[in-house]
C-alpha positions in Angstrom: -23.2 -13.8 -16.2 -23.8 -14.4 -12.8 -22.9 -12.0 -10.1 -23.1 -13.3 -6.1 -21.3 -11.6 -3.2 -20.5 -12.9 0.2 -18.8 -11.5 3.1 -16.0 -8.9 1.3 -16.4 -10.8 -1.8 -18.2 -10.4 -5.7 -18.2 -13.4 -7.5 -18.7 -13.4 -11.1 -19.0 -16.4 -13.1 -20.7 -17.5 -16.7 -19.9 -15.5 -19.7 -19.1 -11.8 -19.5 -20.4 -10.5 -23.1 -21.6 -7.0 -23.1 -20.5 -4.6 -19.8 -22.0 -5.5 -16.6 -21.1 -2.3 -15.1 -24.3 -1.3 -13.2 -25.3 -4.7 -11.9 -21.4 -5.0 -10.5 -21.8 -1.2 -9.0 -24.5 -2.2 -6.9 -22.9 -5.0 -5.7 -19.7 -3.1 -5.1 -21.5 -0.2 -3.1 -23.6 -2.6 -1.3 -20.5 -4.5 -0.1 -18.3 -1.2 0.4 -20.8 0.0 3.3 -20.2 -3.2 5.0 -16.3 -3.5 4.6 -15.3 0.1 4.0 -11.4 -1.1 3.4 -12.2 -2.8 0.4 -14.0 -5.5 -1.4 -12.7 -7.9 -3.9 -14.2 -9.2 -7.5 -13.4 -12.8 -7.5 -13.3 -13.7 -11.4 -12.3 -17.4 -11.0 -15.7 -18.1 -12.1 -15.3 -16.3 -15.9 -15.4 -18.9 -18.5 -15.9 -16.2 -21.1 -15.2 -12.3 -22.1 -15.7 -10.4 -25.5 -14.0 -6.8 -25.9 -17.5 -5.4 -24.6 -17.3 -7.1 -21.8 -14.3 -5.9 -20.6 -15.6 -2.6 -20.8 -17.4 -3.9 -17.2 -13.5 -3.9 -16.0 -12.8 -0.3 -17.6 -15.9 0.9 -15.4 -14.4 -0.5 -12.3 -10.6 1.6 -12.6 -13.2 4.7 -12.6 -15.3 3.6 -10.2 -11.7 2.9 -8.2 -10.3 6.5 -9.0 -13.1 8.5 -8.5 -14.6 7.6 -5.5 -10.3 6.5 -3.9 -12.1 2.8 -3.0 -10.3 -0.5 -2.7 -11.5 -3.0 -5.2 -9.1 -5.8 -6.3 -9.7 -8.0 -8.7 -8.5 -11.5 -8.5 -8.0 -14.7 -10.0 -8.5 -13.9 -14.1 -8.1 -16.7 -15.6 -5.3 -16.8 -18.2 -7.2 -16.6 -21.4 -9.1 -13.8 -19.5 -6.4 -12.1 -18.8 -5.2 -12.4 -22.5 -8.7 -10.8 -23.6 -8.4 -8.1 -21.0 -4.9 -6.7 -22.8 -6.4 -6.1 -25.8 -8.5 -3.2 -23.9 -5.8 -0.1 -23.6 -7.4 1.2 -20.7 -7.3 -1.8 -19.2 -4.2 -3.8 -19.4 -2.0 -1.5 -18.0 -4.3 -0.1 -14.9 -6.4 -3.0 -13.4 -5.2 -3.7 -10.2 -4.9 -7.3 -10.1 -3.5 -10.7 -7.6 -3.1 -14.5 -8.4 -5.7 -15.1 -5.7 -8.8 -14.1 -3.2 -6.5 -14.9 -0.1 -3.8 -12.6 -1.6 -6.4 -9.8 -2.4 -7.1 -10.1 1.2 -4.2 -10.0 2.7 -3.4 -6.8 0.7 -6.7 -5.4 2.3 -5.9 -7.0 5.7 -2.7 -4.6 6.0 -5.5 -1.4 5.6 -7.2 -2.6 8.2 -3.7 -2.7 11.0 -2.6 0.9 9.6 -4.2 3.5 11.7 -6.4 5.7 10.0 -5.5 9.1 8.3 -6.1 11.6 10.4 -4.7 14.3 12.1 -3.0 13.3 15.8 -3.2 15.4 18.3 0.2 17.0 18.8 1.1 15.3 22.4 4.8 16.5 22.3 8.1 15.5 20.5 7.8 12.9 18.0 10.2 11.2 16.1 9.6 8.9 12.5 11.4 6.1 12.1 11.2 5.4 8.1 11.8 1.2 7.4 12.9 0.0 3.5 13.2 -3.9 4.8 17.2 -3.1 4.7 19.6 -4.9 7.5 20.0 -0.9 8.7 16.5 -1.1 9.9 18.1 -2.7 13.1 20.4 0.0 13.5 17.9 2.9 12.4 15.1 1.2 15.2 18.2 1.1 17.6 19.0 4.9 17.5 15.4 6.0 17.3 14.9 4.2 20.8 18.0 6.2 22.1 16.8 9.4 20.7 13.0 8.7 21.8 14.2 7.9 25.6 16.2 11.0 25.7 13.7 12.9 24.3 10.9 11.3 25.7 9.3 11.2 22.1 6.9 9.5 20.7 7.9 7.1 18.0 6.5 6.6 14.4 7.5 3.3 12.4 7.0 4.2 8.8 6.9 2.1 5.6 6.5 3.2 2.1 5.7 0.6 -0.6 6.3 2.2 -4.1 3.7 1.5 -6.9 5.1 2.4 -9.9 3.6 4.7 -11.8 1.9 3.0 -14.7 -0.3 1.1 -12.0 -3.1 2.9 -10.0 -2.0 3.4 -6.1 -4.4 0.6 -5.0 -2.6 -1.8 -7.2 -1.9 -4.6 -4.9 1.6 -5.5 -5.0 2.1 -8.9 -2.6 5.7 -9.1 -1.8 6.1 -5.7 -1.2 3.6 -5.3 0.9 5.0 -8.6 2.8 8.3 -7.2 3.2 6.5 -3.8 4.6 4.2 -5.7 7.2 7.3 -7.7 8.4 9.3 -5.2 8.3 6.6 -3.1 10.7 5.6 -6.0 13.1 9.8 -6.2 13.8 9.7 -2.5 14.6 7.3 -2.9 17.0 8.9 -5.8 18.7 12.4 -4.0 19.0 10.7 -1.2 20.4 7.7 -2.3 23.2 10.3 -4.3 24.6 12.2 -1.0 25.6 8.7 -0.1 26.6 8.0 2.9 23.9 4.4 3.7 22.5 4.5 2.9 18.8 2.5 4.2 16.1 2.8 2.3 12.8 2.3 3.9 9.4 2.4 2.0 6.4 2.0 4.1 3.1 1.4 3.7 -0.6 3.0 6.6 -2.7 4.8 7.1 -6.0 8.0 7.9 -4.0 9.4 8.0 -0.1 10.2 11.8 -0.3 6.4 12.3 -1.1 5.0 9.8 1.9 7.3 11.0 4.3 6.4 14.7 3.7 2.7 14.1 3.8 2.9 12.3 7.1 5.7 14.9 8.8 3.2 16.9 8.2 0.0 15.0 9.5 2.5 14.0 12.9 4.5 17.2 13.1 7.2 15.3 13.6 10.4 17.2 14.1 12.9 14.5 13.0 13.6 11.4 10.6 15.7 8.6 10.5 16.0 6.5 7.4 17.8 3.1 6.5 19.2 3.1 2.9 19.5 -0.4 1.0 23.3 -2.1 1.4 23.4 -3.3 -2.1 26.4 -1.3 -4.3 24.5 -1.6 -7.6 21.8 0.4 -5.2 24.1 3.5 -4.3 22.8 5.7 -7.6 19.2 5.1 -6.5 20.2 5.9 -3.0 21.5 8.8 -4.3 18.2 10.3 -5.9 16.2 8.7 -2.4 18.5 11.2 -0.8 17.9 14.1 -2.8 14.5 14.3 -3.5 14.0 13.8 0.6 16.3 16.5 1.4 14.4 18.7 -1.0 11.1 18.3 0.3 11.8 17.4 4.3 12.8 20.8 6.1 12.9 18.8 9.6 16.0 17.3 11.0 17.1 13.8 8.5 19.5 11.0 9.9 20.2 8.3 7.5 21.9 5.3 8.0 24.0 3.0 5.4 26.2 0.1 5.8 29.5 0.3 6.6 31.4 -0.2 3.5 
């Protein structure tokens, strides 16, 4: 097998026979100083892997969990892919995309979300949480209102839910679309009413959890929330609702559609 990197990228080609793990570790660490938000394993190149080789991809989910690091693999070929299921701790974990310009994109939106860390409490501050629902209009609306009167500063907010049988870096392209567009309209509603914005955009198992875990990085005294329009939607609204009212002590406004 032959392993080349360049720029944010590892590109393996050849045959992939017994695991490769230690060559692909120093290539992964080596890259990682250079583009802390993540590196992706370009695979396009495999013409070949045996169940031992796939063990090289078992190494890489550890690698990924214990040291929280952002590699994505990307563009397995089919009958790669088809090799990989047969590996149980693989098939169900590895955090994969169609392409290297979807991997990238999924790493781009790292690099517009701010970094975790704890802000310097400059006042009253108001979240604003988006779900890509027509309310978002109405939710952006009303936390302008509320910001002016307050003179707040305003947090934009998205959650994109990975489910849990995939690890959180699992990139998940049209969700995390929907979550930059969704974002980048926040942020043009509200610098046009002149308002300092500070995006967040979030991967968690839930929205209750994400929201909690930022209220409490912001201090943020209140929330406003969208809910999806759809009817076949209201019994997952339902559980949204509770598990956010259980774990969210600050002031909640949600907004639905008028029926």
């Amino acid at each position: 097998m032959i392993v080349e990197s360049y720029e944010d990228t590892i590109i393996i080609s050849g045959a992939l026979r017994s695991n490769y793990w230690e060559t692909l570790h120093t290539a992964i660490s080596l890259l990682l100083k250079r583009h802390p938000t993540g590196v992706i394993v370009d695979c396009s190149g495999l013409t070949e892997v045996t169940p031992a080789g796939a063990a090289t991809f078992r190494d890489v989910m550890e690698y990924i969990h214990n040291h929280d690091s952002r590699v994505i693999v990307a563009a397995v070929p089919r009958h790669i892919l088809d090799v990989l299921r047969t590996v149980a701790e693989v098939r169900s974990q590895l955090a994969v995309t169609n392409s290297v310009e979807e991997a990238r994109k999924s790493l781009d939106l790292l690099v517009e979300a701010p970094a975790k860390k704890k802000l310097a409490d400059s006042g009253q501050k108001l979240i604003v949480c988006l779900t890509g629902a027509p309310t978002d209009t109405q939710a952006l609306t009303l936390g302008a209102q509320i910001c002016e009167s307050r003179q707040a500063q305003i947090h934009l907010l998205y959650v994109v839910i990975v489910p849990r049988d995939l690890p959180l870096t699992a990139p998940l392209a049209k969700d995390e679309e929907m979550a930059a567009k969704a974002i980048d309209h926040g942020k043009r509603v509200l610098q046009l009413r002149h308002l300092r914005v500070v995006p967040h955009l979030e991967r968690a198992r839930d929205i209750a959890s994400a929201l909690e875990e930022v209220l409490n990085e912001t201090k943020a005294s209140s929330v406003i929330m969208s809910l999806v329009p759809n009817q076949s939607d209201s019994e997952n609204n339902a559980k949204v609702v509770k598990s956010i009212l259980t774990k969210v002590c600050q002031e909640v406004i949600l907004l639905r559609p008028s029926c």
